[in-house]
Each structure stands twice: as C-alpha cells, then as structure tokens.
DRENTOR-359531 format. One record per atom (N, C-alpha, C): residue in one letter; x, y, z. Coordinates in steps of 0.2 Angstrom, whole numbers, plus 5000, padded with zeros to 4 digits. Last residue first. Layout:
% DRENTOR-359531
aXYZ/...
***
This chain:
% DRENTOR-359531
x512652355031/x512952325036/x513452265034/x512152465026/x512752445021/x513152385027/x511252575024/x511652565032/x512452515029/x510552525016/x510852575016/x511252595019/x509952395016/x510452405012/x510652455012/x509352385030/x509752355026/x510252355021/x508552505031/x508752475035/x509652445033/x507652485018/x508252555019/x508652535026/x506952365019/x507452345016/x507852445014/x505852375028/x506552335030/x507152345026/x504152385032/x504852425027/x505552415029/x503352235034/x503752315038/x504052305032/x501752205027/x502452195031/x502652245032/x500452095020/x500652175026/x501452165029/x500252085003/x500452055010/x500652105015/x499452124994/x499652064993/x499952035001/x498452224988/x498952214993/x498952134999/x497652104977/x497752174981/x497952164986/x497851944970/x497851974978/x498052044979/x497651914954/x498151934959/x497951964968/x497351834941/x496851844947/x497651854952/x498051764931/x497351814928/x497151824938/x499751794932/x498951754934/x498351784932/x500851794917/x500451814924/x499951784927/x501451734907/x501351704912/x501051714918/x501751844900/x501151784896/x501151744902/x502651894908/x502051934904/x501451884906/x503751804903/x503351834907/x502751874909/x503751834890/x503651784892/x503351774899/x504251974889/x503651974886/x503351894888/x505551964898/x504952004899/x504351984895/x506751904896/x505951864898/x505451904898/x507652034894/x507451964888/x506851914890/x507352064906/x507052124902/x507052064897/x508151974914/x507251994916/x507152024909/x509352004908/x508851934909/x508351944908/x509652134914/x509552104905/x509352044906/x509552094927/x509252154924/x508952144917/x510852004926/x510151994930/x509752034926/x511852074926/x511852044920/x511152004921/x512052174935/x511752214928/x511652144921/x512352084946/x511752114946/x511652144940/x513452044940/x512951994943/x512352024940/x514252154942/x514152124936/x513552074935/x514252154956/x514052224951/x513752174944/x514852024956/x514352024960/x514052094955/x516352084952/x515852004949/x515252004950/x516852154959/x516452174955/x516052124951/x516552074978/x516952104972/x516452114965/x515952094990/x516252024987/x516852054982/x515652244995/x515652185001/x516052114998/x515652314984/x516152314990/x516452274995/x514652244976/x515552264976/x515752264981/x513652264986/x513852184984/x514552194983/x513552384984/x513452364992/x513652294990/x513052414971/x513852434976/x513952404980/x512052324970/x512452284966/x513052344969/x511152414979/x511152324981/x511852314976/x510852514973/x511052514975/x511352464979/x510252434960/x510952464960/x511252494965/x509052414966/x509652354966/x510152384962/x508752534967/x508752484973/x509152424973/x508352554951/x508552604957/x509052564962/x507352444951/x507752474948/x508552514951/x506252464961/x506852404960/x507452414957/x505652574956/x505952584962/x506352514964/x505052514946/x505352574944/x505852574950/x504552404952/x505052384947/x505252444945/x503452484958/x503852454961/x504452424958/x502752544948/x503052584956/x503552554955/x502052424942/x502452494939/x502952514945/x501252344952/x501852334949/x502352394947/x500152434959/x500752424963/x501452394958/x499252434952/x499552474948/x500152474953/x499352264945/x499452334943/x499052374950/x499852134957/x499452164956/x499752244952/x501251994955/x500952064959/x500552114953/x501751914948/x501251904953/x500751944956/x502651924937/x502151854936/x501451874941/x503352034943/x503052034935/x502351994934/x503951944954/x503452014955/x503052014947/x504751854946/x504251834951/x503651884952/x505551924940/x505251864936/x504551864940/x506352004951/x505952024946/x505451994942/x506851864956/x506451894960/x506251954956/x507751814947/x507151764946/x506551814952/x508651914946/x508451894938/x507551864941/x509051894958/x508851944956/x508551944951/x509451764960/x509351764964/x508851834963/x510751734950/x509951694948/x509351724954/x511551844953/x511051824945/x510451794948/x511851764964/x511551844967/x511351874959/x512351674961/x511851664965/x511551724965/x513651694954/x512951664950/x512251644952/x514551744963/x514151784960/x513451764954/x514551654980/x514451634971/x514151704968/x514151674993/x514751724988/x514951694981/x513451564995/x513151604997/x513451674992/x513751404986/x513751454991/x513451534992/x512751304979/x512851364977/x513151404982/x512851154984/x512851164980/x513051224976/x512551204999/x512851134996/x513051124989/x512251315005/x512751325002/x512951265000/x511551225023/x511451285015/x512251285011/x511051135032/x512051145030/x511951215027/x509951135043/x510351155038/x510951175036/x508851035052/x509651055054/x509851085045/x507251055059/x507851015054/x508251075053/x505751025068/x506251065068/x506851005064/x503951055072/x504451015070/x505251045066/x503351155080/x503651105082/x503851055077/x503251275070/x503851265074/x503851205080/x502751275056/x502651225061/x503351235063/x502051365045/x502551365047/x502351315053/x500951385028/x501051375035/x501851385037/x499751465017/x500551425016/x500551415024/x498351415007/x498651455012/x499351435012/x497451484991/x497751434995/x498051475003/x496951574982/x496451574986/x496851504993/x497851604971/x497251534971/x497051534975/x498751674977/x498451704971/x497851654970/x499551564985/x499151634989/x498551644986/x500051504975/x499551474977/x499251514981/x500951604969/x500351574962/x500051544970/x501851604980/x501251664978/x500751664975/x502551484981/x502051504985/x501351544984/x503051504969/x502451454969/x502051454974/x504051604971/x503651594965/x502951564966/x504651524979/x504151594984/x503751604978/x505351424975/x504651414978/x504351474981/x506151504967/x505651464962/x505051444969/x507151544971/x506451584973/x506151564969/x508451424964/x508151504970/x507551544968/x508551384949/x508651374955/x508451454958/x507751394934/x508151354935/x508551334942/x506751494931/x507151524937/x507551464939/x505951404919/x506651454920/x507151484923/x505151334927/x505851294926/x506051364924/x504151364939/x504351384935/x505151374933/x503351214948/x503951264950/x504251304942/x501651154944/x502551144950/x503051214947/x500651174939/x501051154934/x501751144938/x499551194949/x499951264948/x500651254945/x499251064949/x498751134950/x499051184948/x500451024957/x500151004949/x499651044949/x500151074971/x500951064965/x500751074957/x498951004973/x499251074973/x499751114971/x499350864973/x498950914969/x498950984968/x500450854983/x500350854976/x499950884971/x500650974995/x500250914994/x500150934985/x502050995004/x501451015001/x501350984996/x503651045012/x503250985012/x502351045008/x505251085010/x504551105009/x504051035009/x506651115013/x506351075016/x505551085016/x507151205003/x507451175009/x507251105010/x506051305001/x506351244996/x506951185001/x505251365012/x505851345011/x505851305007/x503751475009/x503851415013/x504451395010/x503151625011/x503251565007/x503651515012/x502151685021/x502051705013/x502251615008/x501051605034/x501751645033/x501551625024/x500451565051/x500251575040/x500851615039/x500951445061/x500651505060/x500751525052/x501551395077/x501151385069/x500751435066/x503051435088/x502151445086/x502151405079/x504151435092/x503951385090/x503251385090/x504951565089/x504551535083/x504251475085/x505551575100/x505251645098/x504651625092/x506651505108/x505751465106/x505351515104/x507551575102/x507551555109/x506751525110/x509051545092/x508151505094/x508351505101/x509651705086/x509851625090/x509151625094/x509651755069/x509451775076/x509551705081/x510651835058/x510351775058/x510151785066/x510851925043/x510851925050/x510151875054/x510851945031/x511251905033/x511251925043/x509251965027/x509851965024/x510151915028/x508551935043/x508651955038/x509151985034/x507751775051/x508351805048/x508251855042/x506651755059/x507351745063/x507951755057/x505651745047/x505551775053/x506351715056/x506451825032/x506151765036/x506251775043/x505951905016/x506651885020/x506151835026/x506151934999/x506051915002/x506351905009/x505552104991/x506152074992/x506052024998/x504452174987/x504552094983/x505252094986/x504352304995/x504452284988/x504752244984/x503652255006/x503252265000/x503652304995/x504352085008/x504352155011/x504152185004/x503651925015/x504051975008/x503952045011/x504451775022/x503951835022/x504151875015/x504651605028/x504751665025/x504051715025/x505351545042/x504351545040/x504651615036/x506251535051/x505651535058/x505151545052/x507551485040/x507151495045/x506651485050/x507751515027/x506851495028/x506451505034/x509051495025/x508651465020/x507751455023/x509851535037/x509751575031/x509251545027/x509551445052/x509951445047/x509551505040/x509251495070/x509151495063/x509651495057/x510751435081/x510251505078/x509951455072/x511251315088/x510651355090/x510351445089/x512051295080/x511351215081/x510951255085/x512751295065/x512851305073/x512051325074/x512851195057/x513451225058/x513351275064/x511551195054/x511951135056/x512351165059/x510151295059/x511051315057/x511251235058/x508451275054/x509051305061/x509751295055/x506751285053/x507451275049/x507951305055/x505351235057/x505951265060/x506651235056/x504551205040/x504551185048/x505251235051/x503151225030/x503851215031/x503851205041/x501851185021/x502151205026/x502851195027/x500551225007/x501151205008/x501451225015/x499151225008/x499251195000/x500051195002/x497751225018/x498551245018/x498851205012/x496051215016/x496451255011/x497251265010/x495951125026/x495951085020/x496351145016/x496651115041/x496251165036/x496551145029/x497051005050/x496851055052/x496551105047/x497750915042/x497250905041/x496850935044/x499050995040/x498750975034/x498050975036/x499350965056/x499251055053/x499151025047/x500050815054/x499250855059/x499050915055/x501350835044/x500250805043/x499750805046/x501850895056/x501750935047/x501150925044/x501950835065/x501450905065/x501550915060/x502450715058/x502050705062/x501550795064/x503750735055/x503550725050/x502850745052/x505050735066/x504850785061/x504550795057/x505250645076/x504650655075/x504350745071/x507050685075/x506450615077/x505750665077/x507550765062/x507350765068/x506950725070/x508750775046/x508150795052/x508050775058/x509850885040/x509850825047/x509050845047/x510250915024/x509750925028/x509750855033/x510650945006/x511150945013/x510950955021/x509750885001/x510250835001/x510750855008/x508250945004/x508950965002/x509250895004/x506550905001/x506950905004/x507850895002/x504950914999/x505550924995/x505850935000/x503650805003/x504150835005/x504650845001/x502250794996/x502850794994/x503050824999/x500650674996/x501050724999/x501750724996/x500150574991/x499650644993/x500050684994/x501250514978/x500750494985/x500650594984/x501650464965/x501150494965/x500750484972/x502950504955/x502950494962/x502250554962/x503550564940/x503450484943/x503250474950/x503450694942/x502850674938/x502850584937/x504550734951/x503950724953/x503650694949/x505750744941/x505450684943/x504950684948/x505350874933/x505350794931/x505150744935/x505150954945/x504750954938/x504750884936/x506550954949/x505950914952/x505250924948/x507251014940/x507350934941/x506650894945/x506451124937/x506551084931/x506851024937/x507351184950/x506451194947/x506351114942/x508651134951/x508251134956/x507451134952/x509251084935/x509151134940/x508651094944/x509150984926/x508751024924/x508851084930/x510650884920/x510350934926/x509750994925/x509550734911/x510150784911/x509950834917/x508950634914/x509350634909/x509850684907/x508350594929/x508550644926/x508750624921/x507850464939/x508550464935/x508650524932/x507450404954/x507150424948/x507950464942/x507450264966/x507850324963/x507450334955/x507150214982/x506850234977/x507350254972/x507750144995/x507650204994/x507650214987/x508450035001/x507350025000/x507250094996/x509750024997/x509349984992/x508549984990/x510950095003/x510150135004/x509750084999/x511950054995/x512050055003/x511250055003/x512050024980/x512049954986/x511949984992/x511150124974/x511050064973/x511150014979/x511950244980/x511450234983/x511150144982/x513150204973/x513250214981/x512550214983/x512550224959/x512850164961/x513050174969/x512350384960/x511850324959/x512150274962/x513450444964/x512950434969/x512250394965/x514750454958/x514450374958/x513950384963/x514650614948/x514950554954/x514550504953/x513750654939/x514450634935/x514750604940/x512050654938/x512750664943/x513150634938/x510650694934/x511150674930/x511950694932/x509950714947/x509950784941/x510650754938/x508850584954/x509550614952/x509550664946/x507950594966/x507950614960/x508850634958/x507650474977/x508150504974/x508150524969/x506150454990/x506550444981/x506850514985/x505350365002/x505850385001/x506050384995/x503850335007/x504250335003/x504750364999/x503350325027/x503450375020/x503850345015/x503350255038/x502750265033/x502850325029/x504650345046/x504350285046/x503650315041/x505850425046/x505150455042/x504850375041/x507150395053/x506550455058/x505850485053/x507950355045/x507750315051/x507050345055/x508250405034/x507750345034/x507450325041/x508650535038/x508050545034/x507750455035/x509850465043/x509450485047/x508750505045/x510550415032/x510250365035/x509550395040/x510650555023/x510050515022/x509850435028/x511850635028/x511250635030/x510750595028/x513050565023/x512750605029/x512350595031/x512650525010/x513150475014/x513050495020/x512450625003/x511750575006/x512150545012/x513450725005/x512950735007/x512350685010/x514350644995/x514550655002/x513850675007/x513450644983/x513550584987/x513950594992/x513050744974/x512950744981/x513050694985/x512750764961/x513250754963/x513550744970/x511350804963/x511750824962/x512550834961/x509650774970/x510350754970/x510750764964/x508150774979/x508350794974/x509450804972/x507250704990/x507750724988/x508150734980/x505550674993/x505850674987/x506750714988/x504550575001/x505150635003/x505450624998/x502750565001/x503650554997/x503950594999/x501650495013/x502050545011/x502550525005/x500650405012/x500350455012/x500950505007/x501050255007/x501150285009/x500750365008/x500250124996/x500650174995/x500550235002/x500449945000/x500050005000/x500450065000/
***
C-alpha cells in the first residue's frame, strides 16, 4: 500500500551529502516513501545509493534540469498525497513528520508548510534558507522570521508557534501533490532559488494558504551546492525575484515598484561590490538584462487573478541596504 508521504530528495552530485544525511532521513520517516531524483550526477551517487540505501527509490533525470526543472521531472513519477522536498544537505529530527500531517488536516485549504529550519553548523540559531517561516517585504524582496539578509537570530522558542506565513523553504517543503500539479509545479526558467516563493504566491493568488510548524524542527548545512558568495547566485537570485513580481503582483502596485527596484538594486549591486567584488555588480546588471529578455514571456505567464495588497509587512529593506551592514 502506498504511503501517504514521498520525501523526494533531489541530487546532484551529492554523494558526500546522502552518505550523511539520508540514513537519518530513513530512520526517523517511518510510513513514508523515500526517492532519489538524480539531476544526472557525474559522481557514483547512483551506484552508492543502489548498494548502501537499496529500500530508497531512485528516479533518474537525463540531464541537470536545476532545482525547478529537476523536480518537475521527477515528481511526475511519484504519486502519493503528499511531497516533502527536501535538500540533500538536511539532518532531520525524530518526529519531524507527524505536526506537518496533523496541521494538513487541520484546514483543507494549507496547500504547503515548512518547519523550523535552524543552522547545522551552529545548532542554536536559525539557518538562512527559511528559518522561523518566510515573508516578503512590500517591495518583493523576500526575507524570514529569525533571519534578515544576513543576519541570523539564536532559537530562543520565539518561533515555535504555527502559523500562516507567505512562502515556505525549498529546503525542506512539504505540500500536497495536487496542489503542485494545479499550479504546473515550479517555474523551470528560474532553474534554481525563489522558484518556491514563486509557487508560493501562484497558490496565495488561488485562494490557498501556506504554513509554518515550529514543532517540527531540521538542521541545515545551505550552500551545498551554490554558496552564498557565488556571483551566480545573486544572477539567479535577482533575475528570478523580478520574474516573480512581473508573474504575481497586482497593477498598479507593479509599475512603482519595478521602477523603484530598479534603482534599489543598483544600490544592492555597490553594496555587493564592495562587500564580494565586482563579479557580484556584474551579477546584478547581467540579472536585469535577463528579466527584460523574459519580459514578454513573462507577461504571458501572469495569473489572471492577483491578491490586492498582497501581503502586510514592515519596510525593512532601507534598514538594510543602506546602512550597508
């Protein structure tokens, strides 16, 4: 009999990472089926998983589609009720599964929840990928209760409430298949990062809810694949967070606001020079020209139906970026 959950990890060359962490993911997710989407690895993490991990499924990619596109694909072989997307580079936690499907069955409309994301690397602050429950600040820039930008806050039980939040962590995203496939799953262009705050929104925009369960809690390495000082992250990371507002946000708040992004992320790509180097400037002016060559495709992708003032938040990002912390 099929399992309610799949925990889909999604892999990458990642064989130091399963090696770590997946005995734990088997030991502490009793009645769940376990897959391995491989994004066509050039290590031996196929054949290491074959003989070590044998109950654990494997889905095969033909080539690396990215994070969006990889699990694109291999979701459409894996068909229980529920998906947990989960990092390769993620410690879970004995009964980290159980308030995620309670809080499901509490209101038919939560279409995705995330759980207390924290720091592997230091076990008692929030880790940067989602933290306490992502948010968006009203000018599409996203950030998360116990972390903004790069300042990260130590778990003093401040989050272990439940409660509705914007987006939920690719990290570690648990949300019900259907509701995946209802909203075609994750925009393959944005190829990796913000593709689920993307998918968040499209389901807000459908009348959906998103969640957070801080009783259940899991350990993040981040930077497993893209570190943080990658100028190809702070591309994909602005190319795809333009992408997203264009896709989501309501006239006549969009105009303003992409006029005022403009701006804002130039002040964003000195503050990255300074701080990385010119790689990063260059990042950001070669993001910009992305967005503008998707613009008419993007367009075509908007939702016929957007949520007026879409979300209440605090104005955070003069704080931040001008301060130049």
């Amino acid at each position: 009999m099929q399992n309610k959950l799949a925990i889909a990890i999604l892999n990458w060359n990642g064989k130091s990472w399963l090696e770590k962490f997946l005995p734990k993911v088997i030991q502490f997710s009793p009645n769940s089926d376990i897959y391995i989407i491989d994004n066509s690895s050039t290590d031996d993490s196929v054949s290491f998983l074959q003989h070590t991990f044998p109950s654990v499924q494997i889905i095969i990619n033909d080539q690396n589609y990215g994070f969006a596109g990889g699990y694109n694909q291999g979701l459409k072989e894996i068909k229980n009720e529920y998906y947990c997307l989960l990092n390769s580079d993620v410690e879970v936690t004995e009964n980290w599964i159980d308030p995620v499907l309670e809080l499901f069955s509490q209101d038919v409309n939560i279409a995705a929840i995330q759980p207390k994301i924290l720091s592997f690397n230091n076990k008692g602050y929030f880790e940067f990928a989602g933290a306490g429950g992502g948010l968006i600040d009203n000018l599409g820039y996203p950030y998360c209760r116990g972390r903004i930008f790069d300042d990260l806050e130590k778990d003093n039980g401040q989050y272990d409430d439940e409660t509705e939040i914007f987006w939920a962590s690719g990290c570690c995203l648990f949300i019900k298949s259907k509701d995946f496939w209802e909203q075609n799953g994750f925009d393959e262009r944005f190829f990796a990062h913000q593709e689920e705050i993307d998918l968040c929104w499209r389901l807000i925009n459908s009348g959906k809810k998103i969640f957070y369960t801080g009783k259940s809690s899991v350990y993040h390495v981040g930077g497993g694949t893209l570190n943080k000082q990658n100028p190809q992250k702070t591309y994909l990371n602005i190319r795809n967070n333009l992408s997203m507002i264009l896709k989501n946000l309501p006239f006549p708040n969009l105009i303003w606001i992409l006029f005022l992004r403009l701006c804002l992320d130039g002040v964003a790509g000195i503050y990255l020079g300074v701080k990385n180097g010119f790689s990063h400037v260059w990042a950001v002016i070669r993001a910009h020209f992305a967005f503008y060559a998707q613009f008419k495709g993007t367009l075509e992708r908007r939702q016929s139906r957007q949520i007026k003032g879409y979300y209440s938040t605090k104005w955070l990002i003069f704080k931040h970026f001008l301060a130049l912390k």
